[in-house]
N, C-alpha and C positions, 0 to 999 in steps of 0.2 A: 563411501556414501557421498553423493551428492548434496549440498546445502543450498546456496542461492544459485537460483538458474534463470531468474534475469530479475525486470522491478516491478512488481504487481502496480504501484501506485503511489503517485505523491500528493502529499495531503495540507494544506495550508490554514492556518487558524488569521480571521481577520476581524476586526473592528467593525469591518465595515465592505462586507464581503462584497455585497452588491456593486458596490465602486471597484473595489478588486476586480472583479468576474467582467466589469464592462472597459477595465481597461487591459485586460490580459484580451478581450475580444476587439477593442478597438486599433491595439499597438501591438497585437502580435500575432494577430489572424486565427486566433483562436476560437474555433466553433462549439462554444459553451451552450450545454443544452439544458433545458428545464431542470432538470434536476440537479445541474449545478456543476457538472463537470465537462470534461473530454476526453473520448474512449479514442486512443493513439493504437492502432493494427500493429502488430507486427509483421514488417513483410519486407525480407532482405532478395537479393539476385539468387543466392539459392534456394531460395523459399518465396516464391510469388504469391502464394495462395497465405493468408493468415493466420497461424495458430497458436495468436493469443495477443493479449490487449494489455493496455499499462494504461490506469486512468488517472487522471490528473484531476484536481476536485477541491473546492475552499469550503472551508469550517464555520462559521461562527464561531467567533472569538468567545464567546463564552461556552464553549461544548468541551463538554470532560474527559473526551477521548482520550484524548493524547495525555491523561492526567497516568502517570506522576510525574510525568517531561514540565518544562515551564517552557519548551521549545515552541513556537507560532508553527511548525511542522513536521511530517512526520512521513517516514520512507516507508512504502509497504513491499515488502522482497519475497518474489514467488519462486516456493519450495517442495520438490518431490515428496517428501515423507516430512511432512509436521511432527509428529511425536517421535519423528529418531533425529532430528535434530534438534528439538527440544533437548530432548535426552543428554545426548551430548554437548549443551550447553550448559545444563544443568552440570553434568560430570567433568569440565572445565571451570566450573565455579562462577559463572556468567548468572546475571540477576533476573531470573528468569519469571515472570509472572504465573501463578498456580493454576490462573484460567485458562480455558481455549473455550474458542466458540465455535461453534459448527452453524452451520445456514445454508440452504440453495446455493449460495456463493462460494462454499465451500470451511475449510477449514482455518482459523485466527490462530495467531499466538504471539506472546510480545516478551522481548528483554531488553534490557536497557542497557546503551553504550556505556563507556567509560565517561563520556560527560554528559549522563544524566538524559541521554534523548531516548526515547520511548522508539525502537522498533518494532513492526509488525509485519509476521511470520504467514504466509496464506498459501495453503495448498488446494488450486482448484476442486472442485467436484469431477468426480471419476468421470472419465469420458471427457470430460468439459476441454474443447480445443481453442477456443477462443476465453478472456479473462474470468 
């Protein structure tokens, strides 16, 4: 079984996000959009055409996502089958959270490293070629 098959997303918790988001757009050419992040293509020399996205995106520093981490961020890692690698993490003994979520975006799930950072598990929606 396949597990992580590249990075759905990286997610940043800030104080003061606005200042964040204008200096990641001033100092490093970053086309951060209304809603607050940036959708990065994937698209290598054997794959010219796109089939799939890694978004990059800041929090508010008071958002409870990333809770039970006390990490300011959070790595979202895209996965072929959600509930057989849950499975298997659970059957490794790995701290595995009871939730998942499902959405148009597809399917959540999170465990926690050995020091305490909140991963998040995402298996796009069926068909879905891009993130």
């Amino acid at each position: 079984m396949k597990r992580v098959v590249g990075i759905g997303g990286i997610f940043i918790k800030s104080n003061a996000p606005e200042e964040l988001k204008a200096w990641y757009r001033t100092h490093l050419g970053m086309d951060i959009q209304d809603w607050g992040g940036v959708v990065f293509q994937w698209i290598t020399p054997d794959n010219p055409n796109p089939n799939g996205t890694t978004i990059w995106s800041v929090f508010d520093g008071s958002s409870s996502y990333f809770d039970p981490s006390k990490a300011q961020f959070m790595v979202n890692y895209r996965v072929e089958d959600l509930h057989a690698v849950l499975d298997a993490l659970r059957a490794e003994g790995c701290n595995v959270d009871t939730r998942t979520e499902e959405s148009e975006f597809g399917e959540f799930g999170w465990v926690m490293d050995p020091d305490g950072n909140r991963v998040e598990l995402w298996e796009p929606p069926p068909g879905a070629t891009e993130g």
